[in-house]
C-alpha positions as CSV (number, residue, x, y, z in Angstrom):
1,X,0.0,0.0,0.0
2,X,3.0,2.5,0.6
3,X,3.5,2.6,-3.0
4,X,0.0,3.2,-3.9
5,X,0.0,7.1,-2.1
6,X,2.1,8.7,0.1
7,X,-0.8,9.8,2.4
8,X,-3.8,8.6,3.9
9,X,-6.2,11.1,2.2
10,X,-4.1,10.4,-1.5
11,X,-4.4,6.7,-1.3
12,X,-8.0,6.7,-0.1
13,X,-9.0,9.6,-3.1
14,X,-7.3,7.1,-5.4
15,X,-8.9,3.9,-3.9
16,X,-12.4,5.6,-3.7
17,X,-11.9,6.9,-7.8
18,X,-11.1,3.4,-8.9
19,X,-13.6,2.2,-7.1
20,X,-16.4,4.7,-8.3
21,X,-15.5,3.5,-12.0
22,X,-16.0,0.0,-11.1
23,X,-12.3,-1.1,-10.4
24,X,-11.7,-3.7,-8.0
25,X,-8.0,-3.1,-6.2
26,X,-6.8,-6.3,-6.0
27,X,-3.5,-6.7,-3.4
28,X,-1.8,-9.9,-4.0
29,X,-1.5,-10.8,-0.2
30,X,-4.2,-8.8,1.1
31,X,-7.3,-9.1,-0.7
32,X,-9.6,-7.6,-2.3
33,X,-10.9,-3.6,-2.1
34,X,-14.3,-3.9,-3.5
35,X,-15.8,-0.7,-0.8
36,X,-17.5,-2.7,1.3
37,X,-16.9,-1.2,4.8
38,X,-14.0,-4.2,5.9
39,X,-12.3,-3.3,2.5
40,X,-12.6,0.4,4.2
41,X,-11.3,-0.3,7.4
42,X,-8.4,-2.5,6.2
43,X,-7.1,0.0,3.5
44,X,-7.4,2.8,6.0
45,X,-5.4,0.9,8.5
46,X,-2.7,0.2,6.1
47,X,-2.7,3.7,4.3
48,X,-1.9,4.8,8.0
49,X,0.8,2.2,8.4
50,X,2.7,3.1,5.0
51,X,2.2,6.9,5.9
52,X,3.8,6.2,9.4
53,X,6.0,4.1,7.9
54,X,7.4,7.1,5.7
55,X,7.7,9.8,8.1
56,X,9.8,7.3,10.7
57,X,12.1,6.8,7.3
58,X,12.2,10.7,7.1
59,X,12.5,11.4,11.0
60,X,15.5,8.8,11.0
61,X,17.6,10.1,7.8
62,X,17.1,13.7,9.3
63,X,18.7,13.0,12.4
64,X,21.6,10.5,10.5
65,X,22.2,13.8,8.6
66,X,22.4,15.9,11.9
67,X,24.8,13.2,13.5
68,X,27.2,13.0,10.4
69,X,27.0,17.3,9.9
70,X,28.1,17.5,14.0
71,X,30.8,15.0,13.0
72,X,31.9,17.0,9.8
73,X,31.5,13.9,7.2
74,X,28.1,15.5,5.7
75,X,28.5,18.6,3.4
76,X,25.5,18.5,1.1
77,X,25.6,17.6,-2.7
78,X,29.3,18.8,-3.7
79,X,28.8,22.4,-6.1
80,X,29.6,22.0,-9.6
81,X,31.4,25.3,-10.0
82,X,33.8,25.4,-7.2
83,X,37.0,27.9,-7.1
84,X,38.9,26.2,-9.6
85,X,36.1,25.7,-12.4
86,X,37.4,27.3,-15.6
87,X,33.8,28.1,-17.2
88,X,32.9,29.6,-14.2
89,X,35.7,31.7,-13.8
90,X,36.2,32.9,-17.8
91,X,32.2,33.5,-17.6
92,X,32.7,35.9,-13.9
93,X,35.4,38.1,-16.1
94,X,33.1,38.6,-18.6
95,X,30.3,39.7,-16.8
96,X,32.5,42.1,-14.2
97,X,33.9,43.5,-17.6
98,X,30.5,43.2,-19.9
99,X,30.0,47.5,-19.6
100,X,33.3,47.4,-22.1
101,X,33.1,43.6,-23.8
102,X,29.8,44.7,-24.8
103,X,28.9,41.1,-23.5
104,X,25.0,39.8,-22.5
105,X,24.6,38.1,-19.6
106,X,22.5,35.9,-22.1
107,X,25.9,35.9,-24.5
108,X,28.2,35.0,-21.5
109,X,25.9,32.1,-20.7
110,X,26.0,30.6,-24.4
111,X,30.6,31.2,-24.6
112,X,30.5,29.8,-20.9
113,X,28.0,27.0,-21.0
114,X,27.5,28.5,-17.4
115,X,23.7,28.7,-16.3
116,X,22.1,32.4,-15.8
117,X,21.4,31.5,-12.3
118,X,24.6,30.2,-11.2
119,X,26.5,33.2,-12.8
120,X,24.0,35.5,-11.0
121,X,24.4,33.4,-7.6
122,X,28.6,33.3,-7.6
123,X,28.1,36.6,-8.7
124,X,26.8,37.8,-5.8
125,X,28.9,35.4,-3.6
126,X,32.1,37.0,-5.1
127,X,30.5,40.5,-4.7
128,X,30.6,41.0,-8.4
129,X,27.1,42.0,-8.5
């Protein structure tokens, strides 16, 4: 049932809609859900189940992420234009020199392959902006 919804309320809208057109949810090892008030009760019980199920999952890799941060092994997805990225830094000379390159931000993007977003973000990091 957990991978039917992630909620309660989403796995009963979607149980009740198949069931409205006349779509029997068969689960291999549980039976049928036809909407007879047993059907109900069992897919509610085990909607609630998966949904607790999921949050415990998220309430445990939260506080694995705050044990490894405190112990300094966690830093986060790794940045793709660090320091030493040579897109990154050709594309932040043109754009602190684009008044006499005569250089778009939209031009400096294309030359640099370096998205609008990030150049605006390191930008502004660097204190170019």
């Amino acid at each position: 049932m957990d991978r039917v919804a992630r909620s309660v309320k989403q796995g009963i809208a979607l149980i009740d809609e198949l069931t409205e057109k006349g779509i029997k949810l068969h689960v291999l090892n549980m039976g049928m859900f036809d909407g007879s008030p047993t059907s109900k009760l069992i897919r509610n019980i085990l909607l609630s189940v998966a949904e607790w199920e999921r949050e415990m999952i998220l309430e445990r890799q939260r506080e694995g992420i705050a044990v490894a941060k405190a112990q300094g092994k966690y830093k986060g997805k790794p940045k793709k234009y660090h320091d030493k990225n040579e897109s990154m830094q050709h594309a932040l000379e043109l754009f602190a020199n684009r008044a006499t390159n005569g250089k778009t931000v939209k031009q400096i993007c294309q030359i640099t392959k370096v998205s609008r977003a990030s150049l605006y973000n390191i930008a502004k990091e660097k204190g170019i902006l």
